[in-house]
DONULUM-408173 format. One record per residue (C-alpha): residue in one letter; chain; x, y, z. Coordinates in Angstrom, 2 decimals. Example, Ala and Ser with C-alpha at 12.3 -4.5 7.8 and 13.67 -1.06 7.14 Angstrom:
# DONULUM-408173
[A, A, [12.30, -4.50, 7.80]];
[S, A, [13.67, -1.06, 7.14]];
***
This chain:
# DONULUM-408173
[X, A, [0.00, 0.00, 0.00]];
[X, A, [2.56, 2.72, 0.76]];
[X, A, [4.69, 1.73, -2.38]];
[X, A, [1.74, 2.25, -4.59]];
[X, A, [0.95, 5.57, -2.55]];
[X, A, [4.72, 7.12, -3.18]];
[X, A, [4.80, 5.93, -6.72]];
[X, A, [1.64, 8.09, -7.12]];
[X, A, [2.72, 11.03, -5.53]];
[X, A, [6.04, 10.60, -7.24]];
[X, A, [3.77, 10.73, -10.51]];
[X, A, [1.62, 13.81, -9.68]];
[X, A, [4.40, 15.22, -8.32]];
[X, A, [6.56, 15.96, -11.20]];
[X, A, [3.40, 15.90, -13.13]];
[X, A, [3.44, 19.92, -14.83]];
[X, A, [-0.11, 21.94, -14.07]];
[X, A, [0.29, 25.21, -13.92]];
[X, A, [-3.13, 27.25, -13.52]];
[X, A, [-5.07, 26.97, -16.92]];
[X, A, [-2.84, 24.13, -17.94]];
[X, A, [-4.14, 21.01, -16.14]];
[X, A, [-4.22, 18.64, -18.95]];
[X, A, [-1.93, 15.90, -18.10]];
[X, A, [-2.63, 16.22, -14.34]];
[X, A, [-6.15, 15.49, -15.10]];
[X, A, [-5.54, 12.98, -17.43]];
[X, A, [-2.64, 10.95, -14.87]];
[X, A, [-6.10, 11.09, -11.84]];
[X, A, [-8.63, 10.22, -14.40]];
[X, A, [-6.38, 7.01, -15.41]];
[X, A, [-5.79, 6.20, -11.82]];
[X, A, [-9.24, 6.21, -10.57]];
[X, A, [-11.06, 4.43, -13.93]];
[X, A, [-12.21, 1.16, -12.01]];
[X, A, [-12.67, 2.66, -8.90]];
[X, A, [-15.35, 5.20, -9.45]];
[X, A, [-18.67, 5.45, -11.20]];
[X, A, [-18.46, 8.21, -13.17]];
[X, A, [-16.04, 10.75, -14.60]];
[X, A, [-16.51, 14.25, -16.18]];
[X, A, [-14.85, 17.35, -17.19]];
[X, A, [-16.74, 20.37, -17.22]];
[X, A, [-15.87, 23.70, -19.39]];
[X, A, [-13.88, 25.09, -17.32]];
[X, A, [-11.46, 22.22, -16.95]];
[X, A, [-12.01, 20.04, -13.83]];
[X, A, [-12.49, 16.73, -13.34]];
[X, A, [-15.50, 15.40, -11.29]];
[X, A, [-15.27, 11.83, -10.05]];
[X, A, [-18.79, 10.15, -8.58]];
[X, A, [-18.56, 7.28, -5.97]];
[X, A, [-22.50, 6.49, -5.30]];
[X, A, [-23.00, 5.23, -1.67]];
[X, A, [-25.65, 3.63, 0.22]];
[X, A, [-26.60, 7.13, 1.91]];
[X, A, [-28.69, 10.05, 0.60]];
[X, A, [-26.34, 12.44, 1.30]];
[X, A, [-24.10, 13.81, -1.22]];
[X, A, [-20.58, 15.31, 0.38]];
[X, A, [-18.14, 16.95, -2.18]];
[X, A, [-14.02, 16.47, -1.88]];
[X, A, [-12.15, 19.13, -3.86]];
[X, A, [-8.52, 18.99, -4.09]];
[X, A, [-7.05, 21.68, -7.02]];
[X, A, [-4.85, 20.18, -9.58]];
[X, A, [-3.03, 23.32, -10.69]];
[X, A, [0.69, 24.60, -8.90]];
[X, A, [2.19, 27.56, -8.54]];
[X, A, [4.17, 28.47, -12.09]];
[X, A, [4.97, 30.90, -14.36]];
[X, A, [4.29, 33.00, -17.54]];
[X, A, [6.05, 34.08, -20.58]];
[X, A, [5.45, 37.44, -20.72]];
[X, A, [8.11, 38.92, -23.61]];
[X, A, [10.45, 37.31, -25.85]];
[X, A, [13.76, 40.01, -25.61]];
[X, A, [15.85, 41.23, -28.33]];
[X, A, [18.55, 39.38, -26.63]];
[X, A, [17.12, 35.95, -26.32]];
[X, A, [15.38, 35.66, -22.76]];
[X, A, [12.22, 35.47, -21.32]];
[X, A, [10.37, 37.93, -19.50]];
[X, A, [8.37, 35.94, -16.85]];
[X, A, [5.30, 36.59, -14.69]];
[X, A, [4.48, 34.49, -11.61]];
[X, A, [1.16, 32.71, -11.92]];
[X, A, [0.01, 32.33, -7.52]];
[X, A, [1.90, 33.85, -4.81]];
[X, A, [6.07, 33.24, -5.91]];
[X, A, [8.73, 35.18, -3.44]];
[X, A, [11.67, 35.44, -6.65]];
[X, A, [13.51, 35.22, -3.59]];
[X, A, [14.18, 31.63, -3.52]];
[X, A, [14.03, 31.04, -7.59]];
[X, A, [17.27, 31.97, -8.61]];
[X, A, [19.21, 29.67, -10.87]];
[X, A, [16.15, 27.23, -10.78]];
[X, A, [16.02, 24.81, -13.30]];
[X, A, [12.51, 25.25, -15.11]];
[X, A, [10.67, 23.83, -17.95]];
[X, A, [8.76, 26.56, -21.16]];
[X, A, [5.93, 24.94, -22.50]];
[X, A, [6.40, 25.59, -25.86]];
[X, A, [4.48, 24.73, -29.37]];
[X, A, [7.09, 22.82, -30.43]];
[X, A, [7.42, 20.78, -26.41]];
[X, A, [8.73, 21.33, -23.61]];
[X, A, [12.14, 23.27, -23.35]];
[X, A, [14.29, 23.09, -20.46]];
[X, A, [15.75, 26.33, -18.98]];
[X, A, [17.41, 28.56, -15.85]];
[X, A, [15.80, 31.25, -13.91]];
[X, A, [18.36, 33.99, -13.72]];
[X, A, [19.26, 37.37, -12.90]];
[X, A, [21.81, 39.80, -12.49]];
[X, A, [25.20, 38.06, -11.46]];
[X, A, [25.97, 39.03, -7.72]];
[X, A, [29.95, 39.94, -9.14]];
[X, A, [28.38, 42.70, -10.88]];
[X, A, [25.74, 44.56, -8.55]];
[X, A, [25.71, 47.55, -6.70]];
[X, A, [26.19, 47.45, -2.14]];
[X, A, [22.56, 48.80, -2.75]];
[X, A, [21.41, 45.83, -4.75]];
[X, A, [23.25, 43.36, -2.86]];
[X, A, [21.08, 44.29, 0.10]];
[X, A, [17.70, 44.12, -1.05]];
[X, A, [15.80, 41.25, -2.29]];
[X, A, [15.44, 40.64, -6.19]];
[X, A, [12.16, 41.69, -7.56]];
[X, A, [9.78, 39.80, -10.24]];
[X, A, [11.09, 41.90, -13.02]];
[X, A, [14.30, 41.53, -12.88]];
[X, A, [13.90, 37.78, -13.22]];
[X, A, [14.23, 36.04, -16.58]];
[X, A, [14.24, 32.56, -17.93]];
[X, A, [16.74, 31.74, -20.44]];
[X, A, [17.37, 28.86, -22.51]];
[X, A, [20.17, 29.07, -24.16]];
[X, A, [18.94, 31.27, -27.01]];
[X, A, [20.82, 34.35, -28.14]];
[X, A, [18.14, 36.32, -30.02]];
[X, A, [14.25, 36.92, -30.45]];
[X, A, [14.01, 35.08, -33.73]];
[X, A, [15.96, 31.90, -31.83]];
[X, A, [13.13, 31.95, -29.66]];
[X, A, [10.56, 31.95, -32.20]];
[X, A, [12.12, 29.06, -34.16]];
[X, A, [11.96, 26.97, -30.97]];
[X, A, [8.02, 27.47, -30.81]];
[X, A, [8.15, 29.93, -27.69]];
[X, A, [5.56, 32.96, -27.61]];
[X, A, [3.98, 35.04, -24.63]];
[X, A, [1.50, 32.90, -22.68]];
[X, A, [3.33, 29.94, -22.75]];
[X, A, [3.70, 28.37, -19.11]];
[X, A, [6.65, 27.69, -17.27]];
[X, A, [7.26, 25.42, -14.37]];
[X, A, [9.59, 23.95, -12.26]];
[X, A, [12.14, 20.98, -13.20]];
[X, A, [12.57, 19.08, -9.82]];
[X, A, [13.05, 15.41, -9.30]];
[X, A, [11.22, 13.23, -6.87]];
[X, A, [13.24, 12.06, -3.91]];
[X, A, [11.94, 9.25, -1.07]];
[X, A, [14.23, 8.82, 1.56]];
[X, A, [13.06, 6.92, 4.59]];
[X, A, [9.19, 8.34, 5.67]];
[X, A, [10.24, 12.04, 4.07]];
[X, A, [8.88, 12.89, 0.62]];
[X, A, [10.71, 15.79, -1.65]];
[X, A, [9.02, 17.11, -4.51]];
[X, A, [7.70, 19.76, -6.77]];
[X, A, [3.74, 21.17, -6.25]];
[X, A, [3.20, 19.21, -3.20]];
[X, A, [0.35, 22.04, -2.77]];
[X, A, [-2.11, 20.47, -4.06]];
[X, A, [-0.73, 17.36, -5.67]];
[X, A, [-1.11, 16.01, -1.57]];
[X, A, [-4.48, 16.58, -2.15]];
[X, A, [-5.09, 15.34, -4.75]];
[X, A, [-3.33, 12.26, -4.28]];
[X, A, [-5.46, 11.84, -0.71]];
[X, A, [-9.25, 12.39, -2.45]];
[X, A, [-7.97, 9.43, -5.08]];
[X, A, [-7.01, 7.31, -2.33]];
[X, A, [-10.17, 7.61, -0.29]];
[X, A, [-12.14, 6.80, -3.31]];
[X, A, [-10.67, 3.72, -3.69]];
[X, A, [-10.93, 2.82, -0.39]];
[X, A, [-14.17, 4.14, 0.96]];
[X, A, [-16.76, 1.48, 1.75]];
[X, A, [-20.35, 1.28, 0.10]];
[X, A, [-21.79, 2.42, 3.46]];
[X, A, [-21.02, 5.61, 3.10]];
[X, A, [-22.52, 8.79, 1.48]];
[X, A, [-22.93, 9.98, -2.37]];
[X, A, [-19.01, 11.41, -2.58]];
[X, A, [-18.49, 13.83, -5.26]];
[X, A, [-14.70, 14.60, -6.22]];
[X, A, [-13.64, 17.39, -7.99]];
[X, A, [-10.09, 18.04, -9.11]];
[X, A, [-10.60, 21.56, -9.99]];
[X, A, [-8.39, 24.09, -11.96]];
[X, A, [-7.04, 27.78, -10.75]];
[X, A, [-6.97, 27.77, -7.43]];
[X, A, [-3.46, 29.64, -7.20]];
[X, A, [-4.98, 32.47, -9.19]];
[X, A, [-8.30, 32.66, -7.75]];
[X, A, [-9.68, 29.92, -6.65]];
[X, A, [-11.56, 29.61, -9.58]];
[X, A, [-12.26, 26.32, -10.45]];
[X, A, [-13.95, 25.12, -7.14]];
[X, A, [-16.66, 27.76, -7.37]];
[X, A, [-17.92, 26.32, -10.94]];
[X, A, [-17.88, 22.84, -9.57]];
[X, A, [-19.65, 23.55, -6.38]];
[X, A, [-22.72, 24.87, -8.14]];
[X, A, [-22.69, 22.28, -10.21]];
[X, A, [-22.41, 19.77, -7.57]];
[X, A, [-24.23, 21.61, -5.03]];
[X, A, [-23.06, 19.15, -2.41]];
[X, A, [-24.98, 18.75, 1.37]];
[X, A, [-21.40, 19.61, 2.58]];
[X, A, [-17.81, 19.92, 1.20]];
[X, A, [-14.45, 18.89, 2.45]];
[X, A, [-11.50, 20.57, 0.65]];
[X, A, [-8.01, 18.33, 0.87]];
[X, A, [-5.02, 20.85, 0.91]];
[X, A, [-1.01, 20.36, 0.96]];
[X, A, [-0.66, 23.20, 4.09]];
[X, A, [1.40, 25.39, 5.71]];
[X, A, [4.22, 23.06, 7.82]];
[X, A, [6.33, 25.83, 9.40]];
[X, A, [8.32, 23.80, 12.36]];
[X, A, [11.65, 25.29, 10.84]];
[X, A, [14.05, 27.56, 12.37]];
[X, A, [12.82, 31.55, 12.71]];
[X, A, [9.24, 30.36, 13.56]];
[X, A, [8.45, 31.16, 17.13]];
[X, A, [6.98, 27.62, 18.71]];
[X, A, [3.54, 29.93, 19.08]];
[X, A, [3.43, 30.93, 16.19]];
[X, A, [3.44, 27.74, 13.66]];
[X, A, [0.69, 26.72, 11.28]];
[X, A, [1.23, 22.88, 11.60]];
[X, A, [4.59, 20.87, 11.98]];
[X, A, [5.89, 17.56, 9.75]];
[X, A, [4.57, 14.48, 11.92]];
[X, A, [1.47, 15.85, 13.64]];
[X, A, [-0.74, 14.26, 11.30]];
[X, A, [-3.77, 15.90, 9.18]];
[X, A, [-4.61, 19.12, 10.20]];
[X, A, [-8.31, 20.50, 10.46]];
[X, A, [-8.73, 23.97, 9.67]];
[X, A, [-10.51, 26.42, 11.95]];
[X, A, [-9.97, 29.52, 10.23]];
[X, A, [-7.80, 31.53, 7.57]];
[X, A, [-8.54, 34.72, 5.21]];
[X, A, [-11.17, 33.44, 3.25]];
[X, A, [-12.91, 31.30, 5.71]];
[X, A, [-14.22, 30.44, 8.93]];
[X, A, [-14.70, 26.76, 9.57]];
[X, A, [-18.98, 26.72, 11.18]];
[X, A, [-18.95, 25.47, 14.40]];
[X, A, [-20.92, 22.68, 14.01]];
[X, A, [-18.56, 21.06, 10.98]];
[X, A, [-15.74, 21.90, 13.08]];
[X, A, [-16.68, 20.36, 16.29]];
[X, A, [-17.87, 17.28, 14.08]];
[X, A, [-14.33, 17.10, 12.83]];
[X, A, [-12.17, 17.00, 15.46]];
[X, A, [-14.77, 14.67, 17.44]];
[X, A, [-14.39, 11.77, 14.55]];
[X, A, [-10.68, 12.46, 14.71]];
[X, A, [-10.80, 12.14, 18.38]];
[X, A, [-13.20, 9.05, 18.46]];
[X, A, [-10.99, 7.27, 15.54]];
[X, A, [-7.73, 7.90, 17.29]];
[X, A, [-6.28, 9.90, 14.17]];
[X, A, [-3.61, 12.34, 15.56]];
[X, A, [-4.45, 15.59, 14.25]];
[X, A, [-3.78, 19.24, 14.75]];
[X, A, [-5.50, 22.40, 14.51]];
[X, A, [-5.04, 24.78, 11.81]];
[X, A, [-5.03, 28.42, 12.00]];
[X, A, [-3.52, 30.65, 9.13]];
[X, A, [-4.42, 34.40, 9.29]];
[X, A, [-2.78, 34.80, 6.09]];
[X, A, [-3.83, 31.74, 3.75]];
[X, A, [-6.55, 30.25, 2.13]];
[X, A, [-8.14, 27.51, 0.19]];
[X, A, [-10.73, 26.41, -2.44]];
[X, A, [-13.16, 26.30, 1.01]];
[X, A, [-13.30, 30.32, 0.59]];
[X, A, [-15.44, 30.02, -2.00]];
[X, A, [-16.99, 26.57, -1.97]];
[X, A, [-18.71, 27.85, 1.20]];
[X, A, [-20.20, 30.70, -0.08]];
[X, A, [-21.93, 29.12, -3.58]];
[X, A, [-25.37, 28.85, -3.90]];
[X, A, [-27.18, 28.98, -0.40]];
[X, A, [-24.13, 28.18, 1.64]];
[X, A, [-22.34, 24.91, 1.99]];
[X, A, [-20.85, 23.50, 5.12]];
[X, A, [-17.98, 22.97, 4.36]];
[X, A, [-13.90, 22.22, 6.50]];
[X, A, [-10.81, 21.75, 5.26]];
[X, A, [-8.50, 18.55, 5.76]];
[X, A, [-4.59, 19.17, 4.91]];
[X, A, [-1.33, 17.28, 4.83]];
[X, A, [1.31, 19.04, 6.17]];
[X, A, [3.86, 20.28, 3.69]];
[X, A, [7.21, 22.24, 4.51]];
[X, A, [8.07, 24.77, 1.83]];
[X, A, [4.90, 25.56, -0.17]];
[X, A, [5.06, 27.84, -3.02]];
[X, A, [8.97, 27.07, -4.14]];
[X, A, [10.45, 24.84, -6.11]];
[X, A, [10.57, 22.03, -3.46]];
[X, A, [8.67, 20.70, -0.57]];
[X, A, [9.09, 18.01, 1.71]];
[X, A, [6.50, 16.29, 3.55]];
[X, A, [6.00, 13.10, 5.62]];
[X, A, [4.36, 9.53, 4.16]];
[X, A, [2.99, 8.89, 7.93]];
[X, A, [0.92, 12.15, 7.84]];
[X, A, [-0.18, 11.06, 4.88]];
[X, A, [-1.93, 7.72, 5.28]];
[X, A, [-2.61, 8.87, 8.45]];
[X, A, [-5.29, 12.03, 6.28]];
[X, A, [-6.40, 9.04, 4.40]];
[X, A, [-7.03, 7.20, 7.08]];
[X, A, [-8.76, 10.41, 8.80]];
[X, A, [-10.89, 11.42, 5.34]];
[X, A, [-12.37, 7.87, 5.10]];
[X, A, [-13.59, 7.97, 9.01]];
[X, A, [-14.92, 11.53, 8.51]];
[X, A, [-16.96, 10.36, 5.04]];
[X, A, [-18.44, 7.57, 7.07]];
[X, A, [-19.59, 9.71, 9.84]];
[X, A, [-22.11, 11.84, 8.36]];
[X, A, [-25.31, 10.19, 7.56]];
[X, A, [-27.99, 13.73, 7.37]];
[X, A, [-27.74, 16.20, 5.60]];
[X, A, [-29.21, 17.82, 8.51]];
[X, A, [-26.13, 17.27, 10.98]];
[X, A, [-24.78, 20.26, 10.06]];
[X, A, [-27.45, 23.09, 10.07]];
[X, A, [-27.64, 25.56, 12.97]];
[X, A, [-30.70, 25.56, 14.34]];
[X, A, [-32.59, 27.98, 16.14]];
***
């Protein structure tokens, strides 16, 4: 079981999806869960929406996005490199010199993020951190018309070119947010027993520039509640006041209570952490002024939709390369299938008066 779970991840991982280009994520899920689900769509917009029927009237929706943070070709220069623009929230901080992949007519063209060599800045430049535009991709080209004869134009995406590493229970990778996700919501289905509700997938597209996707697949689902399965904040590292952490590697799935686009209702939070409590899942709490989720605007679709959010901790989020843990993992798995099983009403979660 945990072989075939790394392998997985190890295939989503280095999977490209940049917002808006999806494709071959979709397709890699839509392989995976053919046997193991009863239906399989893609609506206009791009996601995929997986039904497992259950025994129970009620109909509870997963989302998990598909998309990564990425890049944009912006300009082709005069010179022969790229002017880029950062498709989700990028610090160009921490992408110097990485290697990267253009998406090109012609396929995919391997290249360096660079900028102005150290040996030749100013004290002042030296001290301040490197913005967005000074940033370029090259690779390798020497002119404009190079470019064009390799198939590159402005809009073509860019992402990262990171290998998958699996070294005792640690994980490295690329797009770990949401590709942990993703990978959880496929696992479930193929584990979740027939007694258990209606469960509607969907692997949506956009999230990193708008969480766009999961509020076009919410009203079309239109779900009696909605779990969305995130790769989170895991900020246990050096710098990060013991107070002041989002979740840390090895604490196992963390439940949501608030961030900046949502707060979890009371009544699916309490549920939560009781089934986690009552299955024995270790678990921590999850509260992250500053992020948020596909939840944001699942919630707020149609009527209103209960809805929580269930994430894997993840170190490093939005760069090149994360690392995570297989334990907390299987141990969301394990925690998504008990949750699933514990809601029979749709009414269990309406405040009442």
């Amino acid at each position: 079981m945990r072989e075939e779970l790394v392998s997985l991840l190890e295939r989503l991982s280095t999977a490209p999806g940049p917002p808006g280009m999806e494709d071959r994520v979709r397709r890699l899920i839509a392989q995976e869960l053919r046997g193991h689900v009863d239906g399989l769509e893609v609506d206009a917009l791009g996601n995929l929406i997986a039904v497992k029927k259950g025994s129970r009237s009620v109909r509870i929706m997963l989302d998990a996005h598909m998309d990564e943070v990425a890049l944009m070709v912006r300009s082709l220069r005069a010179d022969g490199f790229l002017e880029i623009v950062p498709l989700g929230g990028l610090d160009p901080a921490v992408l110097l010199a990485q290697r990267v992949v253009v998406h090109a007519r012609s396929g995919d063209i391997p290249g360096v993020l660079g900028a102005k060599p150290r040996h030749v800045m100013t004290e002042e430049e030296l001290k301040r951190r490197p913005k967005f535009e000074e940033l370029y991709v090259d690779v390798g080209a020497r002119s404009r018309e190079e470019l064009e004869a390799l198939g590159v134009r402005p809009g073509d995406f860019v992402t990262f070119d990171v290998p998958f590493r699996r070294f005792g229970d640690a994980a490295i990778g690329k797009a770990f947010d949401d590709r942990m996700g993703c990978l959880v919501a496929v696992e479930v289905l193929k584990e979740l027993p027939e007694d258990s509700p209606t469960v509607v997938a969907a692997f949506t597209v956009q999230e990193e520039q708008g969480l766009r996707g999961a509020g076009v697949a919410a009203y079309r689902i239109n779900p009696d509640a909605a779990f969305a399965l995130e790769g989170t904040i895991a900020d246990d590292t050096p710098g990060v006041p013991e107070g002041k952490r989002v979740t840390i590697l090895g604490g196992g799935p963390a439940i949501r209570v608030m961030d900046r686009s949502m707060l979890t209702q009371r009544l699916v939070l309490e549920h939560m952490i009781r089934v986690a409590e009552e299955a024995g899942v270790m678990y921590q709490l999850q509260l992250s002024p500053r992020s948020g989720t596909d939840a944001g605007r699942i919630h707020l679709t149609r009527e209103g939709i209960p809805t929580g959010v269930v994430s894997v901790p993840v170190r490093y989020i939005h760069t090149p390369s994360s690392l995570a843990l297989i334990p907390d993992v299987e141990e969301t798995v394990r925690y998504v299938i008990q949750l699933l099983g514990s809601i029979r009403s749709a009414e269990q979660f309406r405040p009442s008066i």
